[in-house]
C-alpha positions in Angstrom: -10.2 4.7 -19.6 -9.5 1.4 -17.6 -5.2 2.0 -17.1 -5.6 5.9 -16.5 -3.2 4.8 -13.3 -0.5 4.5 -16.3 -0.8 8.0 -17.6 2.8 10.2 -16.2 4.4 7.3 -15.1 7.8 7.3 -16.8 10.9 5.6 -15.3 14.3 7.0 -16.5 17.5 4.6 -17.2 20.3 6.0 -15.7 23.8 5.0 -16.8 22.8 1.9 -18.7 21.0 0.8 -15.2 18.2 -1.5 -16.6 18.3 -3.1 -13.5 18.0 -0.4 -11.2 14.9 1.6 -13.9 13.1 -2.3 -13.2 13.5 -2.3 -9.8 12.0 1.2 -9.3 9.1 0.1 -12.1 8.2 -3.0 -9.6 8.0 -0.8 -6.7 5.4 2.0 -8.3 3.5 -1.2 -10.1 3.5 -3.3 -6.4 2.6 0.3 -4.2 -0.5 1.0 -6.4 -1.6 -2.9 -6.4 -1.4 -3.7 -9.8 0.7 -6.6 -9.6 -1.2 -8.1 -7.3 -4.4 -7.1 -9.6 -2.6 -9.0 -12.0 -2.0 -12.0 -10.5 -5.3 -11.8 -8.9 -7.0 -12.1 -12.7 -4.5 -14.4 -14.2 -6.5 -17.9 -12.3 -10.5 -17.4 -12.0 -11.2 -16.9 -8.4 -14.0 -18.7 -6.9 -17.0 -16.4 -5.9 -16.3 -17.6 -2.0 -12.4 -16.9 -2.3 -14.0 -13.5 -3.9 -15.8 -12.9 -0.9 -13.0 -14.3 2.1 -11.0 -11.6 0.0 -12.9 -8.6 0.1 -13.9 -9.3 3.6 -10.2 -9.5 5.0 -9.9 -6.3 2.9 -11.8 -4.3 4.5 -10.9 -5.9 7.9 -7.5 -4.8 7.0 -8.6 -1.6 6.5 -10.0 -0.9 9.3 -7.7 -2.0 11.8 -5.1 0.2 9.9 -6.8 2.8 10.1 -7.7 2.4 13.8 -3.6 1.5 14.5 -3.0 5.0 12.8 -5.3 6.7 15.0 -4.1 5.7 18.0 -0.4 6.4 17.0 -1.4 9.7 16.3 -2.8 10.0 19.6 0.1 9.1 21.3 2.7 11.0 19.4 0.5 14.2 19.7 2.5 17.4 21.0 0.1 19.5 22.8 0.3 16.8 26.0 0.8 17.9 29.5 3.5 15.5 30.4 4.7 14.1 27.1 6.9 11.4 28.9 4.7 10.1 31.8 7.1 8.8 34.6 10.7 10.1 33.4 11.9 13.2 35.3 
């Protein structure tokens, strides 16, 4: 199935709030990427914009995950002196 992401995604109108019910619709659609899958695919993308893409992708990727490593090093609690230099 090629929209399984779909399946139990239902976004409730509250108090005649269409506005609101779009706004939280945008926000699941843009956290799971399929707006920008969709906007990717609307234009054909040239097999070198393809690959410039991909690579800053998983460039992107990495350094995130690296950044998130090293916060969690820092904010770790079992640290001798968890605020170097303050008495």
């Amino acid at each position: 199935m090629r929209h399984a992401r779909f399946i139990a995604r239902t976004v409730f109108v509250q108090n005649n709030d269409v506005e609101a019910a779009c706004r939280v619709l945008n926000r699941i659609l843009g956290k799971e990427g399929i707006l920008d899958q969709f906007r990717r695919t609307r234009f054909y993308e040239k097999p070198f914009q393809f690959r410039r893409r991909i690579n800053f992708e998983k460039c992107k990727a990495i350094y995130n995950e690296d950044m998130d490593r090293k916060i969690q090093f820092v904010l770790r609690k079992n640290r001798a002196d968890p605020y170097p230099g303050c008495q």
